[in-house]
C-alpha positions in Angstrom: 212.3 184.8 72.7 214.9 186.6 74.8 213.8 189.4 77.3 216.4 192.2 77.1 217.0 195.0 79.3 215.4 197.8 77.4 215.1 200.9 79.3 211.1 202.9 79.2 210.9 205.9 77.5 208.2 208.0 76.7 205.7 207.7 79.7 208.1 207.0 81.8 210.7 208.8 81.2 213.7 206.6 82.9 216.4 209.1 84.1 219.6 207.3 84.0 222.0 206.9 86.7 225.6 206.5 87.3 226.0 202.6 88.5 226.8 202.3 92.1 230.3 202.2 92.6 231.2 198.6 94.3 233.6 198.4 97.0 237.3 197.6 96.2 239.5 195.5 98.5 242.7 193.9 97.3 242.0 190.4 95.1 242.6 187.6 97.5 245.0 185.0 96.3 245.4 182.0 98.8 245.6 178.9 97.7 242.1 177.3 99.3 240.0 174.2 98.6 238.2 173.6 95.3 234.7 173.6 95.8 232.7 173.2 92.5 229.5 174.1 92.1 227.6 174.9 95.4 224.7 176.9 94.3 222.3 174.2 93.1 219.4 175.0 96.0 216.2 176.9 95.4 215.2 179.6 97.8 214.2 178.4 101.8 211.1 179.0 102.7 210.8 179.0 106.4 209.7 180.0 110.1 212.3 182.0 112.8 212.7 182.5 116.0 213.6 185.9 115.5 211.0 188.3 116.8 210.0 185.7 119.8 213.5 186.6 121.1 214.3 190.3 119.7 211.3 191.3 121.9 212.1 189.6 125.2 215.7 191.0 124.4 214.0 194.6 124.2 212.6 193.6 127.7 215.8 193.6 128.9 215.6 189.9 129.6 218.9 188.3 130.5 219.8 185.6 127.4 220.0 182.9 129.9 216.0 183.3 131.1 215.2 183.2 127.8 213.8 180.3 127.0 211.5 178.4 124.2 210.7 174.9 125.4 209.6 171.6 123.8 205.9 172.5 124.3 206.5 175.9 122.2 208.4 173.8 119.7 205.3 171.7 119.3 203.0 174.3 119.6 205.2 176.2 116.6 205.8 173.0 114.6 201.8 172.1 114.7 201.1 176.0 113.4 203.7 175.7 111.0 202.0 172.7 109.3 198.6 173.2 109.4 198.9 177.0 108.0 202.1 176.7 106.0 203.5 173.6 105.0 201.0 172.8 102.1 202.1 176.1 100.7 206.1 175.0 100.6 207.1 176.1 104.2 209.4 173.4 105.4 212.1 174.6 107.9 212.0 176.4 111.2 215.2 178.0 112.3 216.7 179.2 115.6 218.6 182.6 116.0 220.6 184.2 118.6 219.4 185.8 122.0 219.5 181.8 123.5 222.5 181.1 124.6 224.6 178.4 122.3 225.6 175.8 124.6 228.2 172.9 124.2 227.7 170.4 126.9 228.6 167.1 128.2 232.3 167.6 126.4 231.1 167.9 123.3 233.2 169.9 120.6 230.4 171.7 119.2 226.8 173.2 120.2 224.7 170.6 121.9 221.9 173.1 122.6 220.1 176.2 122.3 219.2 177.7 126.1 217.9 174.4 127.7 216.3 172.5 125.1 218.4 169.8 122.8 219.4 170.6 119.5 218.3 166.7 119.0 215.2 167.3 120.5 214.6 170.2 118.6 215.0 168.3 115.8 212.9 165.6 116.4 210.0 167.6 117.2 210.1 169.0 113.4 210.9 165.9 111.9 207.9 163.9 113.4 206.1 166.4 111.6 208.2 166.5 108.5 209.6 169.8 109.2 213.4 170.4 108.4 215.6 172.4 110.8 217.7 175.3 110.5 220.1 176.1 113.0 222.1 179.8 114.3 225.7 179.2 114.5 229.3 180.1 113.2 232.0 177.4 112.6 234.1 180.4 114.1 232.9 180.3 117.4 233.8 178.4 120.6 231.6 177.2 122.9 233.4 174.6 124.3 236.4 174.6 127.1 239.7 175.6 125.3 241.2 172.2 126.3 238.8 170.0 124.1 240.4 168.2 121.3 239.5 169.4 117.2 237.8 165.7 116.3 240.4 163.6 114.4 243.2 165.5 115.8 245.5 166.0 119.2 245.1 169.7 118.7 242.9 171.2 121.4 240.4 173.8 120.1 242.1 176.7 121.8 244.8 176.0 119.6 242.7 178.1 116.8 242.1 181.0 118.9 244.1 183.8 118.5 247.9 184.5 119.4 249.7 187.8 119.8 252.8 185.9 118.8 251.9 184.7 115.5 248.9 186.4 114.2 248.8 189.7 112.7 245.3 191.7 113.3 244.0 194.8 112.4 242.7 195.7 116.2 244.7 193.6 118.4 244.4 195.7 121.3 240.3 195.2 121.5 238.6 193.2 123.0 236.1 191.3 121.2 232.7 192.4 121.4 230.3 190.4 123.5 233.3 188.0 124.1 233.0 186.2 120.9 236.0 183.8 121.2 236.7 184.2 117.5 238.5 180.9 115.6 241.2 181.7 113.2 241.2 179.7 110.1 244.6 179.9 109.2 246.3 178.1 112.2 246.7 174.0 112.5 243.5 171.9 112.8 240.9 175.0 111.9 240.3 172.6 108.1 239.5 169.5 110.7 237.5 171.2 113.2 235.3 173.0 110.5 234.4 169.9 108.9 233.9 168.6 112.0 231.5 171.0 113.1 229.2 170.3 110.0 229.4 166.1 110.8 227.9 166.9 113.6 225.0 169.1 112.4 224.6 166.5 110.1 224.4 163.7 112.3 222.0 166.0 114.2 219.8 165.8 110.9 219.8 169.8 110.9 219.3 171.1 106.8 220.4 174.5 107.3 223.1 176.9 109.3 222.9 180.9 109.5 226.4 182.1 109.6 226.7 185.3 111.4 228.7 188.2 112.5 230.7 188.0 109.3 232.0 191.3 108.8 233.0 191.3 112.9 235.3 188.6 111.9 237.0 190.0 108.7 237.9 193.2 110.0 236.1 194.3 113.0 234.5 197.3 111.3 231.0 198.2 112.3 229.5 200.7 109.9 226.5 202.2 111.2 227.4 202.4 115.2 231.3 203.2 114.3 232.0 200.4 116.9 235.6 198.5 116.2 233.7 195.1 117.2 236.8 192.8 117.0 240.7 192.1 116.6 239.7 192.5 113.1 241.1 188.9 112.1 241.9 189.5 108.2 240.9 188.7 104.4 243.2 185.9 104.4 241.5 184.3 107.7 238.1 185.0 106.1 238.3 183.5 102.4 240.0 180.7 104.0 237.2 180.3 106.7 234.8 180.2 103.8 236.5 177.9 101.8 236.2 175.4 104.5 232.5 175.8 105.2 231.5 175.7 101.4 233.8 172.5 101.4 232.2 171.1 104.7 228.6 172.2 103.7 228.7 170.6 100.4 230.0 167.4 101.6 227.5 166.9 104.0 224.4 168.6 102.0 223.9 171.4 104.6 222.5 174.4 102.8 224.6 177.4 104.3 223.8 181.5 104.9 226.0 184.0 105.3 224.7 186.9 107.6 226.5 190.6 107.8 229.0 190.4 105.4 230.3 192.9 104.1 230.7 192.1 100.0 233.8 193.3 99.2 235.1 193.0 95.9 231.3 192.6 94.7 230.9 189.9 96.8 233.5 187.9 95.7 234.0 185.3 98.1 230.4 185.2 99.5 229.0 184.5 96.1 231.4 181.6 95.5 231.3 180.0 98.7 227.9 180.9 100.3 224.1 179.6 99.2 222.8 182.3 100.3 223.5 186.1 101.5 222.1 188.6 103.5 221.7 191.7 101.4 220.1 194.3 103.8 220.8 195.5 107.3 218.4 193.9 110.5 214.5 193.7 110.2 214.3 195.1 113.9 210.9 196.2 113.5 210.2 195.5 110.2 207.6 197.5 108.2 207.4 200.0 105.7 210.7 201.4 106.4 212.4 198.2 106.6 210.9 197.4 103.0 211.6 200.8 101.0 212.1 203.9 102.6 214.5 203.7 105.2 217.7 205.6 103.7 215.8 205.2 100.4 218.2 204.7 97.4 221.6 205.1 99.1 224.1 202.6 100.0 227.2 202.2 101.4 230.9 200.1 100.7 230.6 198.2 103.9 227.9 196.5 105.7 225.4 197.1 105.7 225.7 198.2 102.4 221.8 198.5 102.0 219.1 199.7 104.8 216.1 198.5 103.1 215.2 195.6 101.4 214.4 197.1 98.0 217.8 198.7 97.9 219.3 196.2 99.3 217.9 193.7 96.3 218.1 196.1 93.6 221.8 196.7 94.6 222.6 193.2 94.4 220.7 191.7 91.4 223.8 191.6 89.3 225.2 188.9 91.6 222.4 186.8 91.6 220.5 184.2 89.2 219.8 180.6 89.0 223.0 178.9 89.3 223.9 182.0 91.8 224.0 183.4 95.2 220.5 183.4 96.4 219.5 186.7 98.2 218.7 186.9 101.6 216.1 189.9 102.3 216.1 188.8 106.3 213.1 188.0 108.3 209.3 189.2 107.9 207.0 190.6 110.0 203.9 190.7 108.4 202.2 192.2 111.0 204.3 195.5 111.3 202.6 196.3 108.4 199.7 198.9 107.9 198.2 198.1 104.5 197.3 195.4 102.4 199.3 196.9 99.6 202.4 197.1 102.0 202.0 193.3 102.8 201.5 192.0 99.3 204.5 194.7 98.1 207.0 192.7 100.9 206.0 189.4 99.8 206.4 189.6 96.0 209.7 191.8 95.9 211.3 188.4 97.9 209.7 186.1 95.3 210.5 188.8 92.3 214.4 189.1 93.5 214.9 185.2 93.5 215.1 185.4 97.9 213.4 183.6 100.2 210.8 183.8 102.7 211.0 184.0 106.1 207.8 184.6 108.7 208.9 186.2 112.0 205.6 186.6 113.0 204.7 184.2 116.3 200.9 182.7 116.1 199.8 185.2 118.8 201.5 188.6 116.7 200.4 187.2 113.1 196.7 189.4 112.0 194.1 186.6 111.6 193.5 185.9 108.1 197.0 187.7 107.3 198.4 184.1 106.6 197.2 184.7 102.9 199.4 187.2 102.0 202.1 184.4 102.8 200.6 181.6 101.1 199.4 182.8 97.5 200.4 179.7 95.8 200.4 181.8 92.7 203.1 183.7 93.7 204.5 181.0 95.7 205.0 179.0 92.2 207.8 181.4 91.5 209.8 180.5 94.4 209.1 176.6 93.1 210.0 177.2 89.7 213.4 178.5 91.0 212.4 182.1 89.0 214.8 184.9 89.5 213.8 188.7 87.9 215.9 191.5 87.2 215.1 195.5 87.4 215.0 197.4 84.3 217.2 199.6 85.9 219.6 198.6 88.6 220.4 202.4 89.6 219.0 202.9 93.0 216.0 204.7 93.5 215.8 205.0 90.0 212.3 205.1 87.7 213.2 201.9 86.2 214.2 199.9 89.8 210.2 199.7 90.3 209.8 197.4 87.2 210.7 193.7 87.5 210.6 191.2 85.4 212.1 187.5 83.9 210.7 184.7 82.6 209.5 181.1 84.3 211.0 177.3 83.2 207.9 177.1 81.0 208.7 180.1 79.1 206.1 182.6 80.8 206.8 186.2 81.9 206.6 187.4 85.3 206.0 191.5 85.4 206.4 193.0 88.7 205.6 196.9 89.3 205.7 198.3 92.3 205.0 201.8 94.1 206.9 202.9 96.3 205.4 206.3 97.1 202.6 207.5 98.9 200.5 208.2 96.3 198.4 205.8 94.0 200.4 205.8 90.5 198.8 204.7 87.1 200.9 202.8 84.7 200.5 201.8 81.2 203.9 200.0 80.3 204.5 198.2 76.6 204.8 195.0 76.6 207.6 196.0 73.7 209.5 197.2 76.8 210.5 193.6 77.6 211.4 192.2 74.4 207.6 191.0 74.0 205.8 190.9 70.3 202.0 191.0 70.1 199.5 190.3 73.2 199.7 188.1 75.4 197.3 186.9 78.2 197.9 188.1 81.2 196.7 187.4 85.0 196.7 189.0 87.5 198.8 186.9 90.8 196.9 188.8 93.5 193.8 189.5 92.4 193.6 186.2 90.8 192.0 187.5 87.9 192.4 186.8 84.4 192.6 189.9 82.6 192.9 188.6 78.8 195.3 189.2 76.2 196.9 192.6 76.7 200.1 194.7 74.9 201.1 196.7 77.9 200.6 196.6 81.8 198.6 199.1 82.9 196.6 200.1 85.9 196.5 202.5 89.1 198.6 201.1 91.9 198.0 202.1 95.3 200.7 203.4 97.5 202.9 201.3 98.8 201.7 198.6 96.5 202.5 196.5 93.6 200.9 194.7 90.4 202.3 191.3 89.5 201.3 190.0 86.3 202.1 186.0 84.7 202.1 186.5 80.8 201.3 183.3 78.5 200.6 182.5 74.7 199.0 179.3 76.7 
């Protein structure tokens, strides 16, 4: 049986909304490299770095003192797999803050601050960790003068040149002193592929792409910053063309971090795994999750700044065999309730995205680990389940309601509360294209709570009910 999109009436009373108008940029129509189908990955399910570094950054200490040595690595990798791992956690990831270092004449990044990217690896591996690594094919870290593998072209051949390339801010200086690569000059195809070999060779699984929207045009939305040259559409569909190329070849999953989606996404949905679809966690919590700038968005990035919005905006892009959503990092203990923690987890699992625990061992609640590792709702991420809202109209009635189907034919309902009240609900199961009862359990109460026509209950603020429906 089909579920259809059939909006409530009645008790809820849906109010319908005008769709969210989708930024329009001019269709892109470079010849680039064919790349077939790249979206056959699940979901990561992972550790970060993240709020380690965001909070010695906030200390104002200097990116070269920071520092997370082989004994932390261990000390993460051993937590990682004695809490998480049996639940599907299988990566750890670096981010920025360390410095990205290319020594010894290497091309590429050797290492993050002073530890090796090979040792890094090796301490996950030896405990059957994969690794995830913070990078751009865009950047240089090497000297100017080093040769693009394969080639006699040196790499500061692909920088750019006020002779030849056109920009849309060519008298600013890039922020932070990114030295930005342009993919449209000789030996950028080469170097790109390049840069993947040698992740691969590294045995890294994963590579967070960022800055993306610095790079296409230089536009920075929230502080009104002009953050770059501005190096073009043309430069950016071809710079993704080659990474979706490179990536596939070597089997490196790829994720694409502050873009800016225009033209619905276009070129991030075709040549990316996965997307970021919110602005930064910073300090995660309630706000982060639902009520910052609550049901607005915006035609640049960030185009969402909160995760709900941010995944409610963006459903229409995603599925299996599509884009997988990025909701950015979690950290579970900036939240204040039960309620908020299980609502964080299950709208990643409910949109299709993954999750990510920023919490260190010494910020993570004791006993909060659960809300992480409910292997009921972990089955979704497994199963490769993707839901939809009833309504994709932000901050809409129906954009609390949630719902799709698993491989094996059950339903997954999802309602959540955003308010900060408790909210009773009594929804027909008719609402979802559903004849007769069904039986119906409850994912984090672990309850079963018999065969049932409509979900109903109280929710408490800031909560959620997620319910698995089966004729089983």
């Amino acid at each position: 049986m089909q579920i259809r999109p059939i909006l409530l009436r009645g008790l809820l009373a849906l109010t319908l909304f005008a769709a969210v108008d989708k930024p329009a940029v001019a269709q892109d129509d470079m010849t680039k490299p064919e790349v077939g189908n790249i979206h056959t990955y699940k979901a990561p399910l992972y550790w970060s770095i993240y709020e380690y570094c965001l909070e010695l950054d906030r200390q104002r200490v200097p990116h070269e003192q920071i520092q997370f040595d082989e004994a932390q690595w261990s000390e993460l990798c051993d937590w990682m797999v004695l809490k998480f791992k049996p639940h599907g956690y299988d990566m750890v990831c670096t981010d920025g803050f360390i410095k990205l270092l290319a020594k010894n004449g290497s091309p590429y990044m050797t290492h993050y601050g002073d530890m090796s990217i090979k040792d890094i690896v090796a301490i996950a591996k030896s405990r059957g960790l994969k690794v995830g690594i913070y990078d751009n094919p865009m950047w240089m870290h090497c000297a100017p003068e080093t040769l693009i593998p394969g080639t006699n072209l040196s790499v500061g051949s692909l920088m750019y040149d006020e002779r030849l390339d056109k920009v849309a801010h060519p008298e600013v200086v890039d922020k932070w002193n990114y030295k930005w690569l342009l993919a449209t000059h000789k030996g950028a195809e080469e170097w790109i592929d390049g840069f993947f070999k040698h992740y691969k060779e590294l045995g890294v699984d994963y590579l967070r792409i960022d800055f993306l929207s610095w790079y296409e045009d230089g536009v920075e939305r929230i502080s009104g910053e002009t953050t770059s040259k501005g190096y073009g559409r043309e430069n950016y569909a071809l710079s993704l063309a080659y990474i979706a190329k490179a990536a596939q070849k070597y089997g490196i999953f790829t994720g694409l971090v502050m873009p800016h989606m225009y033209n619905d996404g276009e070129l991030e949905r075709k040549y990316g795994n996965m997307v970021r679809i919110v602005c930064d966690t910073w300090d995660g919590g309630w706000g982060f999750t639902s009520s910052n700038y609550r049901g607005k968005s915006w035609s640049s990035w960030p185009n969402c700044e909160n995760q709900f919005d941010g995944f409610t905006y963006w459903n229409h892009i995603t599925g299996k065999g599509e884009i997988i959503p990025d909701g950015d990092f979690i950290r579970l203990h900036s939240y204040e309730t039960h309620a908020e923690k299980e609502f964080v987890i299950s709208l990643q699992l409910m949109a299709g995205g993954c999750v990510t625990i920023a919490d260190h061992p010494s910020t993570l609640k004791p006993g909060d680990e659960k809300f992480y590792t409910n292997d009921e709702m972990l089955a979704l991420n497994t199963d490769g389940f993707v839901g939809r809202p009833l309504d994709d109209s932000l901050n809409s009635p129906g954009s609390n309601i949630w719902y799709g189907r698993m491989s094996d034919g059950d339903y997954i309902i999802g309602v959540f509360n955003r308010d900060d009240v408790s909210k009773p609900v009594d929804i027909p199961l008719s609402t979802f294209g559903i004849e007769g009862p069904m039986k119906s359990r409850d994912l984090w109460r672990h309850e079963n709570e018999g065969e049932i026509t409509s979900v109903a209950g109280t929710i408490a603020p800031h909560g959620c009910k997620i319910v698995r429906l089966s004729n089983k």
